[in-house]
C-alpha positions in Angstrom: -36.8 -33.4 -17.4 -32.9 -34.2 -17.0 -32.4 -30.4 -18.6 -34.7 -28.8 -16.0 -32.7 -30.7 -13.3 -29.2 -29.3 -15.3 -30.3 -25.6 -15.1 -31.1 -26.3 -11.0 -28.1 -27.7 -10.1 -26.5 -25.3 -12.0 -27.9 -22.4 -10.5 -27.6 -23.5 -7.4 -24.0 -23.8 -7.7 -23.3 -20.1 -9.2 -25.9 -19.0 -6.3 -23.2 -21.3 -3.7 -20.4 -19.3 -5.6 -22.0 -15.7 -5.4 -22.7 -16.1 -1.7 -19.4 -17.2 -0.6 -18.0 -13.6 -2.6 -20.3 -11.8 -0.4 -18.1 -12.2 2.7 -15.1 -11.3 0.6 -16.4 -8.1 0.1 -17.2 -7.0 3.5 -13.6 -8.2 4.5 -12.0 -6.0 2.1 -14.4 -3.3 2.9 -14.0 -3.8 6.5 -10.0 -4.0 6.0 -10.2 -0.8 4.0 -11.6 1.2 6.8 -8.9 0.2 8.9 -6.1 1.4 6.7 -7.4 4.7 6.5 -5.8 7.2 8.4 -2.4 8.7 8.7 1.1 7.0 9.2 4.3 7.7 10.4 7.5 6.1 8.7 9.3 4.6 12.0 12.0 2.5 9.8 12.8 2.0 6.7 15.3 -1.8 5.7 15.9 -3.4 2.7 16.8 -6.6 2.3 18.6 -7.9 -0.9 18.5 -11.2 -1.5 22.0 -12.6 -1.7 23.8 -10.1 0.5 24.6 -10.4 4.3 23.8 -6.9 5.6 20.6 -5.2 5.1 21.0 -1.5 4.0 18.9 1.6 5.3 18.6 3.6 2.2 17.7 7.1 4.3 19.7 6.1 6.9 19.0 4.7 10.4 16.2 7.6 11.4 14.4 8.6 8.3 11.2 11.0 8.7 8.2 9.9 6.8 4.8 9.7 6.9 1.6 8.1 4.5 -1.9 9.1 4.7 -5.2 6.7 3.4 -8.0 8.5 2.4 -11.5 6.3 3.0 -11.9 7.8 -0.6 -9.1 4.9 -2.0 -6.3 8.0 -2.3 -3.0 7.6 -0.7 -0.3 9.6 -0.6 3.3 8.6 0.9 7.0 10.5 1.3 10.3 10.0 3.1 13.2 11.5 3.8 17.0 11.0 4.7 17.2 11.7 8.2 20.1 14.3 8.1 18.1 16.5 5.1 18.9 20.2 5.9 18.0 22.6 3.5 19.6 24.0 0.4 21.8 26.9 0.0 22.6 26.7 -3.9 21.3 25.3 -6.8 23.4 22.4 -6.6 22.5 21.6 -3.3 18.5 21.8 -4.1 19.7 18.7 -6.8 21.5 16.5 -4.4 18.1 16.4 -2.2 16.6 14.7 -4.1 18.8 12.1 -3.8 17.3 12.3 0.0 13.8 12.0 -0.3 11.1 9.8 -2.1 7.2 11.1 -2.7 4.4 9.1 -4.3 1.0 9.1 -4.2 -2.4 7.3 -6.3 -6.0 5.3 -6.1 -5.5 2.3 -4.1 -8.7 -0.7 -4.4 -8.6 -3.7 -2.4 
């Protein structure tokens, strides 16, 4: 009798558990959605801890931009805000320097 009682309360309590995961879900799922989309860079700052001034690693108007795919892509990139284009070789490598690009799956 006592084990029949055991196995109750304990299922109870894993379906009390299970439930409350329920509304998790649909808040991820619902927050999701609302990423998806596209998105334009308006600011880039870092702040490192320790220092006084915070830097602006593409300078103070960099051009960027992400997109969300509802899919769970994403794909990101920024640049400086004074890129111009190459002339030489050399100057193709130094860009580089001017731009960052990334991209992958993304769960929540």
């Amino acid at each position: 009798m006592t084990a029949i009682i055991g196995a109750k309360v304990l299922f109870l309590i894993a379906l009390g558990i299970l439930s409350g995961l329920i509304p998790c879900s649909a808040w991820a799922d619902e927050n999701a959605k609302a990423l998806v989309g596209t998105w334009k860079l308006t600011g880039w700052t870092v702040r490192v801890v320790g220092e006084a001034e915070d830097k602006e690693p593409f300078g103070p108007n960099p051009k960027g931009g992400l997109v969300i795919t509802p899919g769970g892509y994403w794909i990101g990139i920024t640049t400086g805000a004074k890129r111009q284009p190459a002339r030489t070789a050399e100057e193709k490598v130094t860009l580089f320097d001017s731009m960052f690009a990334y991209s992958g799956k993304y769960t929540i």
